[in-house]
Each structure stands twice: as C-alpha cells, then as structure tokens.
C-alpha positions as CSV (number, residue, x, y, z in Angstrom):
1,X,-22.1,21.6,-39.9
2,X,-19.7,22.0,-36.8
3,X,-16.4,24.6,-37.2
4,X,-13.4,22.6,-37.8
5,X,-10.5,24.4,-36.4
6,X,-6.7,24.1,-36.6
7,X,-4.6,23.0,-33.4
8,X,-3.9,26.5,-32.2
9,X,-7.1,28.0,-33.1
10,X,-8.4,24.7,-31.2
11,X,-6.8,25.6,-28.3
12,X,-7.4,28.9,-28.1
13,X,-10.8,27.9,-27.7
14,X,-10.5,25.2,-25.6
15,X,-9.5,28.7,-23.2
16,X,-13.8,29.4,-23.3
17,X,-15.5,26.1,-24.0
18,X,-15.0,22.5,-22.5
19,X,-13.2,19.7,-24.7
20,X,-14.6,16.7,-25.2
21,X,-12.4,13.7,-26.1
22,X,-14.1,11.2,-26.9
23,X,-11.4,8.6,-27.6
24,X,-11.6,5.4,-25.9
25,X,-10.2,5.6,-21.6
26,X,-6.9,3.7,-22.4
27,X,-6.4,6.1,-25.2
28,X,-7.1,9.4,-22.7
29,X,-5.3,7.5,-19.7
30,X,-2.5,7.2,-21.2
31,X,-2.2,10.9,-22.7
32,X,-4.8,13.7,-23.3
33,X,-4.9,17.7,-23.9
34,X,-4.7,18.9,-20.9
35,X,-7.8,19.8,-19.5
36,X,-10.0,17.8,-21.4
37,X,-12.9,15.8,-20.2
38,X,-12.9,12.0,-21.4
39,X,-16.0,11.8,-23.4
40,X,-15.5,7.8,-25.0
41,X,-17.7,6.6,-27.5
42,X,-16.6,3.3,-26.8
43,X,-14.9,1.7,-24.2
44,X,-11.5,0.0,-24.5
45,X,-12.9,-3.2,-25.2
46,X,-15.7,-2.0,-27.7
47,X,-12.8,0.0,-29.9
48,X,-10.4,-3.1,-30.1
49,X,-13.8,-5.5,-31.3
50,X,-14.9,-2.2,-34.3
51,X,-11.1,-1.6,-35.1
52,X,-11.2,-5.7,-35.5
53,X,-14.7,-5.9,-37.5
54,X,-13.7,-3.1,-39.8
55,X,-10.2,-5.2,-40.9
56,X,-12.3,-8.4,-40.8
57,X,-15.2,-7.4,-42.2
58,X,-15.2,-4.0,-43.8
59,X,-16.2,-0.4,-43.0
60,X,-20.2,-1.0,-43.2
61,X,-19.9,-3.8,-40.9
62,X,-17.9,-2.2,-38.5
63,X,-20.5,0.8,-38.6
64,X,-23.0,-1.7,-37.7
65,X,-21.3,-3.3,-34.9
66,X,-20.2,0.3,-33.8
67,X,-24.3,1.5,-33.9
68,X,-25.3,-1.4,-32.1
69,X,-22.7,-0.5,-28.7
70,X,-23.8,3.5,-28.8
71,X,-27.4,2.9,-29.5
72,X,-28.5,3.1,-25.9
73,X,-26.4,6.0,-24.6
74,X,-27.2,8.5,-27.5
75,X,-29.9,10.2,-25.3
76,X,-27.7,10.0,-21.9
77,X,-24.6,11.8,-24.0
78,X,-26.5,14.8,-25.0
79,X,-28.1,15.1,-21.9
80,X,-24.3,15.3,-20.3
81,X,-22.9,17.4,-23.0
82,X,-25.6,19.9,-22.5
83,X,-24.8,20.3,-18.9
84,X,-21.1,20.9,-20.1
85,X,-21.1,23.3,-22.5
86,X,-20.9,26.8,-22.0
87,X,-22.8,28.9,-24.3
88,X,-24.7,26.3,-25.7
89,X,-20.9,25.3,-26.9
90,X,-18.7,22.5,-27.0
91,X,-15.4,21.6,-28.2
92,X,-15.0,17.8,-30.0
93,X,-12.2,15.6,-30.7
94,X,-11.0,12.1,-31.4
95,X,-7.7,10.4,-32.6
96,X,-7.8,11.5,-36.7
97,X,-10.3,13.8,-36.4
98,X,-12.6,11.1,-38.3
99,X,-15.6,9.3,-37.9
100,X,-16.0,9.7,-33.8
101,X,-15.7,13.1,-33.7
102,X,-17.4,13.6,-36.8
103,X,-20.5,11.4,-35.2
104,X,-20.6,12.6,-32.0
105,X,-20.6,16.2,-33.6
106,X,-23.6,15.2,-35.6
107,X,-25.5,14.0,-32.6
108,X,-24.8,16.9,-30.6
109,X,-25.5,19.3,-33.6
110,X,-29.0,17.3,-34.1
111,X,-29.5,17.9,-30.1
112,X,-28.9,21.8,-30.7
113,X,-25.8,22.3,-29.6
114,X,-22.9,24.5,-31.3
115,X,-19.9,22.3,-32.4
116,X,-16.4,22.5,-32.8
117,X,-14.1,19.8,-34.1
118,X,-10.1,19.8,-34.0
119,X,-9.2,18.9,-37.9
120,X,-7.2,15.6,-37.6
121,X,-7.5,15.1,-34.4
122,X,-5.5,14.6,-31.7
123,X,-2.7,13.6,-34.3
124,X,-2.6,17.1,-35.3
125,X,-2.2,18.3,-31.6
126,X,0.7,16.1,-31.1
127,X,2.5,17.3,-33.9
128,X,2.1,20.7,-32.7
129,X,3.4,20.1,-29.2
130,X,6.2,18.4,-31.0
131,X,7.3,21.4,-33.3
132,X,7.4,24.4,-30.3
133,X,10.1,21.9,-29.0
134,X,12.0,22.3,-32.2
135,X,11.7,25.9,-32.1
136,X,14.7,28.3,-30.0
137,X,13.6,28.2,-26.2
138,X,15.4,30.7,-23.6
139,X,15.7,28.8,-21.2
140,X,18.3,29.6,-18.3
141,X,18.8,26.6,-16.3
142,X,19.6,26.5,-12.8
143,X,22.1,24.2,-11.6
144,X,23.4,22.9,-8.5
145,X,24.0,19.2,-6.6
146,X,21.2,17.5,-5.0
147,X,19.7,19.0,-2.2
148,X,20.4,22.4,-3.3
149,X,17.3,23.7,-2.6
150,X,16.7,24.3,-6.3
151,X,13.0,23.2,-6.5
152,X,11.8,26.3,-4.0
153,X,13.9,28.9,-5.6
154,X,12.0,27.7,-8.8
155,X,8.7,28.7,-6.6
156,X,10.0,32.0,-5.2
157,X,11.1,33.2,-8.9
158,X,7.7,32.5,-9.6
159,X,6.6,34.6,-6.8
160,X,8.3,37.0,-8.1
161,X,7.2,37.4,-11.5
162,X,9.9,35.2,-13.6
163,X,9.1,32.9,-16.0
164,X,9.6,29.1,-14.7
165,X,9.1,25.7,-15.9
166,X,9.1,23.3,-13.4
167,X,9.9,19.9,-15.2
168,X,9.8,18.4,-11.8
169,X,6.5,19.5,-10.7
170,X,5.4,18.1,-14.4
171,X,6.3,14.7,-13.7
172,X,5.6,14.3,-10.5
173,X,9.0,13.3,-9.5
174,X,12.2,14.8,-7.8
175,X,14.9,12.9,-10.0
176,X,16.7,10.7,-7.8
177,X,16.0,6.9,-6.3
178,X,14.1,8.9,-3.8
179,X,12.3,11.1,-5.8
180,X,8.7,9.7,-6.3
181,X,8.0,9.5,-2.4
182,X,5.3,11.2,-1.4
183,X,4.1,12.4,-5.0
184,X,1.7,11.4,-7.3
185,X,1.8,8.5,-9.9
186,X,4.3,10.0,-12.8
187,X,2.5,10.6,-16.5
188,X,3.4,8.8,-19.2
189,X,6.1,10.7,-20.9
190,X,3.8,11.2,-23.9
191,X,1.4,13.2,-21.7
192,X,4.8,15.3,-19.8
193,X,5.2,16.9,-23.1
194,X,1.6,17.7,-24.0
195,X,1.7,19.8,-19.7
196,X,4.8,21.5,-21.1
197,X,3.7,22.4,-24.1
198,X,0.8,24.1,-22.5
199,X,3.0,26.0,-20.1
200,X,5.2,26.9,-23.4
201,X,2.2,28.4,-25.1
202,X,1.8,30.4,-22.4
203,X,5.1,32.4,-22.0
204,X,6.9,35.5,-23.4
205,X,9.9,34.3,-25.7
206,X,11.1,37.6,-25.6
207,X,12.3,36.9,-21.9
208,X,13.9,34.0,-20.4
209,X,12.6,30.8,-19.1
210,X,14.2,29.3,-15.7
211,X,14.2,25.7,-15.7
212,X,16.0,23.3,-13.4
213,X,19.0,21.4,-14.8
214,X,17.6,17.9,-15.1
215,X,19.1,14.5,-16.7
216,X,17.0,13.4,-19.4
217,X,15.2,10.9,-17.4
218,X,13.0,12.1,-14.5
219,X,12.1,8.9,-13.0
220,X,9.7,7.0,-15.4
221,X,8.9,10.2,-17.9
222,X,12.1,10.4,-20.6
223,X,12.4,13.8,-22.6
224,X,12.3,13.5,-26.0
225,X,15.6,14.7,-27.7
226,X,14.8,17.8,-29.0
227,X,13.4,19.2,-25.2
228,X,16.5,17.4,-23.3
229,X,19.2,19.2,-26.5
230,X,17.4,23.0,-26.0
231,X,18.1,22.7,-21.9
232,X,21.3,21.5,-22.4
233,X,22.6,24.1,-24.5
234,X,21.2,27.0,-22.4
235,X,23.2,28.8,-20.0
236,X,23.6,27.1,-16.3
237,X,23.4,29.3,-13.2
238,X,25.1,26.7,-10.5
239,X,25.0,26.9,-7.3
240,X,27.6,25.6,-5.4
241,X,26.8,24.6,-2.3
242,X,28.8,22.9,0.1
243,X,27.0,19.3,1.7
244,X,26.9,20.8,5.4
245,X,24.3,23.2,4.2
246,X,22.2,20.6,1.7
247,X,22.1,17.4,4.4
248,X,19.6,19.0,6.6
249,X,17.4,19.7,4.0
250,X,17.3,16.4,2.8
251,X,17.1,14.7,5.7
252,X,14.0,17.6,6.4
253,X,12.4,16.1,2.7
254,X,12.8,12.5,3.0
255,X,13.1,11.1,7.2
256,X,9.8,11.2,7.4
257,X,8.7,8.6,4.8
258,X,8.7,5.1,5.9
259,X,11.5,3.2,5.9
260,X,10.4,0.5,4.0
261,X,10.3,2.9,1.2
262,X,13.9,4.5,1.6
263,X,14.9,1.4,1.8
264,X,13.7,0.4,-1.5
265,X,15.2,3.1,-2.7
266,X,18.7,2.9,-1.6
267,X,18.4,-0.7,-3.1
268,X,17.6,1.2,-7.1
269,X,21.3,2.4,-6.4
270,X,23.2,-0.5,-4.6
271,X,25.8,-1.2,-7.3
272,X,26.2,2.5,-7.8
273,X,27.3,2.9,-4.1
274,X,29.4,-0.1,-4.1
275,X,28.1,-2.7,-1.6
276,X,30.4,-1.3,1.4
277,X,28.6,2.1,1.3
278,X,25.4,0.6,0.9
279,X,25.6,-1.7,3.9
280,X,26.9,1.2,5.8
281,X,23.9,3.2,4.6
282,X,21.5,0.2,5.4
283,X,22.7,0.1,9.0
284,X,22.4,3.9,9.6
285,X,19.0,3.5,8.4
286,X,17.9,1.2,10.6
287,X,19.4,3.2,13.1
288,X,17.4,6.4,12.7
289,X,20.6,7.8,11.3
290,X,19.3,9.5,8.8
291,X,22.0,12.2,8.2
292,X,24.2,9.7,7.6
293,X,22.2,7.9,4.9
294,X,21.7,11.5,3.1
295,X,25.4,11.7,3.3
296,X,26.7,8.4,1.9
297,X,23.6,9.0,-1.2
298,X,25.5,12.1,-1.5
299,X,28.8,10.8,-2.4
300,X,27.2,9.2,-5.6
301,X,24.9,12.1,-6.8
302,X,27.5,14.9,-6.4
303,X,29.4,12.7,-8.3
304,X,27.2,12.0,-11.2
305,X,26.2,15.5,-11.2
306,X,29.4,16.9,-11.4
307,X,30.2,14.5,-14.5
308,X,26.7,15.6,-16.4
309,X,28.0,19.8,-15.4
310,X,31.5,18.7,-17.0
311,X,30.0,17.7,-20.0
312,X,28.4,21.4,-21.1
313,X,30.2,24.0,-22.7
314,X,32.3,26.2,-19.6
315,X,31.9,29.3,-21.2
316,X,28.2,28.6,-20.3
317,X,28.2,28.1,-17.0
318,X,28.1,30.6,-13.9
319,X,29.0,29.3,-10.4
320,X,28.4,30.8,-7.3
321,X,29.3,29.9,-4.2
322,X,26.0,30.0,-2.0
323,X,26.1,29.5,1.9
324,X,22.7,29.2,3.0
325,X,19.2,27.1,1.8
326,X,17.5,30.1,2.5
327,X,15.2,30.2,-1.0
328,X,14.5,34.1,-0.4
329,X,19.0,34.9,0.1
330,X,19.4,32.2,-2.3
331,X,16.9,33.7,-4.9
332,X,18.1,37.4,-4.2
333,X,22.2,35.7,-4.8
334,X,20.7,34.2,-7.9
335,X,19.2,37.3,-9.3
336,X,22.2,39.8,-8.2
337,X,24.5,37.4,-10.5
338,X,21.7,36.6,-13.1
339,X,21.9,40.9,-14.2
C-alpha cells in the first residue's frame, strides 16, 4: 500500500523525491505545486468525456470508459516513472486524492516502485497555502514612487542575507501599464499564491520579511485579501525620491522596447492621463523623446501612489529622503534607518 501523507509532510518530501501530478494539463496549466512534473492520466478532453460518463452513466461505466483511454500507456508510464524516481521513489497526486492517484499508485506499486500519495489531494494543498496567509507575517514593506529603484534593492538585501519576497518577480510583472514588457507570460493568480507560499515555507518568522509595497493587482495576478491586508498593515520604509533621479532609470528599463508596445501601453492609461497629456506623450514618443514620455507617466503614478501611501496608518510609515538610484547607497540608507 503507498504512504499517504499530509500536506506538510507531503512537501517535505517533495524536497527528496519527484512529484507526480497526474491531473489532467488544463488542470496543471493553470496551477500546480511548484515543482511538479505533469504526469496526466488523461488528457483534457478524455477527463471532461469520464467526468460526463460517470454523471450519465454511473461510476462502473465511467471506470470502463476510463480503462479503455489508459490501457495502452500503462507500460510506457512505468517505464517514465522509473526513470524519475529517485530511490526507487516517487511522490503521487491528483485533485481529491481519489481514484487517479490512488490508480496510478497501484500501477506503479505493481511495477516495484515505492509510493507516496498526498491525502486529499491537491485540495488539501490549496487549503494549506491558504491558511499560512492567515497566519501573522513580518513583513516590512518598502515603499517609494515608480522608478525608485525598489526592485534591485530587493536583490541587493538578498545579497546580503535579508529575507525578501519578491511579489514582482512572482508574477512576472512590474505593476504598471508598462510592466509586462520584456517578462514572461504572468501565472494565473491561483498558481502566484501556491510560488509564495513556497517561499513562505521557507523563511524565519522570527525575523522580518522585505517585500515591495504593491497595489493588490500586479497586472493580471490579483492577491487574495488576506495576502493584500497582512502587507498593508506592515510597516512602510519610503523612499522619497525626487523625479530627476527616477526618469533615467526608467527611460534605461523601458526605451529599448519597441514602440508599438509602449505605445499600447500608454493607451491602458489614456483616460487616466487626460487626453492632452496623452497626445503630448504620443508625440514625444514618436519623437524618440523618451524622457519626456517617462515624465508625463509620472505625473499619474506619483499621483496614485501617493493616494494608496495616504491611505495606511502614519505612525507606520518611515520616509527618507534618498538622492541617488545607486541600489548599494540606497540599500546601505535603507538599512542605517531600518536599525
């Protein structure tokens, strides 16, 4: 009989011994535990006909149907599995933790392999990743307008030993109209929370977390509430930093895309410019002005920035007046006022 194992003792081992999820592709595509190899026992279109059969039909029946789609690839799946495991071991899952993991345990068992199952599946998981968000987090945010460099004094706090969670890096995407050129394709915002769950699991609570300030939306990927509430309550670090030290650096991020694409971009906030600024961005555009675009942008982030800052608690929030985008003086300003 394969070892069923709770969540956490479940991903403890998935630390040693490859996962398995053998859920159908849309089902994996569209979130996963991180790490885990998709391992379907049927296909997209074969789950939707067996999930119709058994409310048609009945369970036998759907068995049947179910039998006759695996039949052929029973000697091919052991035959991968084996060249996955690691000591002869493997780790199994499916959606309840029913009948597909329980099968494809079975065969691999019968092949000689040592199984282990995740007991209700990757249900279960979920509701774990759910509860550490609903747990205290000490998080210490770092604030500042866009363009602040904040991303790479995220990195060098890293470099340096600190704990950091970087909710941009998670999802792929910077946070403005701008943000998603040049990275990859976003993950669902199912899958954002299973990546930070698993950098969670991995850090001391006993010391504090950095985290970028962030509005609950990071382009496509929204943060549930009780992730979004936890970061902002924590205390804000902000660094205020005037525009003639931010524009370089953002025209150093973003000139170099095509202009097709910024253009798109500036189009996501027309209204929110007002249609004079926008034109005027449009032309400077077009013009290789691209200093000038970063500016106009400017005038509507620090703006809505400013109004999400006004919205936390005061007595929370530290500014400090920063002169430079200099991620190693930045960093060492940070730090100096953080003690």
């Amino acid at each position: 009989m394969p070892e069923k194992l709770s969540p956490s003792d479940f991903l403890e081992a998935a630390k040693t011994y490859p996962v398995l999820d053998v859920r159908s592709p849309g089902e994996y595509t569209r979130a996963r535990i991180p790490g885990a190899i998709s391992f379907p026992i049927f296909d997209d279109e074969q789950r939707t006909a067996v999930g119709t059969c058994y409310k048609q039909k009945g369970k036998d029946k759907a068995i049947e149907l179910g039998l006759e789609f695996v039949g052929p690839q029973l000697a091919t799946w052991v035959k991968k599995a084996k060249k996955l495991a690691v000591d002869n071991t493997i780790l199994v899952h499916c959606w309840r933790g029913g009948m597909r993991s329980g099968s494809m345990a079975w065969l691999f068992e019968t092949a000689g392999l040592q199984v282990k199952i995740l007991v209700g599946g990757y249900k279960a998981y979920r509701n774990e990743v759910l509860a550490i968000f609903e747990q205290p987090i000490p998080f210490r945010v770092l604030g500042g307008k866009t363009g602040s460099g904040k991303t790479e004094i995220l990195h060098e706090l890293a470099k340096r030993g600190h704990q950091v969670l970087d909710l941009e890096g998670i999802a792929h995407h910077r946070g403005s109209a701008f943000g998603h050129l040049g990275l990859e394709v976003q993950p669902t915002s199912e899958h954002f929370e299973n990546e930070v769950h698993r950098i969670l699991c991995g850090f001391d609570y006993g010391q504090e977390i950095w985290v970028e300030d962030e509005s609950r939306h990071i382009g496509q990927v929204f943060m549930g509430a009780s992730l979004y509430n936890q970061l902002r309550e924590a205390p804000v670090t902000f660094l205020d930093i005037e525009p003639v030290y931010r524009l370089p650096h953002l025209v150093n991020v973003y000139a170099s895309y095509p202009k097709e694409d910024l253009a798109t971009a500036l189009g996501k906030i027309k209204k929110r410019l007002g249609l004079d600024r926008y034109a005027i961005a449009m032309e400077a555009l077009e013009a290789d002005d691209f200093s000038l675009v970063a500016e106009i942008t400017l005038y509507y982030y620090d703006k809505a920035y400013m109004y999400g800052l006004g919205q936390r608690e005061n007595d929370k929030i530290t500014r400090i007046e920063v002169r430079t985008l200099d991620p190693v003086e930045q960093t060492d300003l940070l730090l100096s006022h953080a003690s």
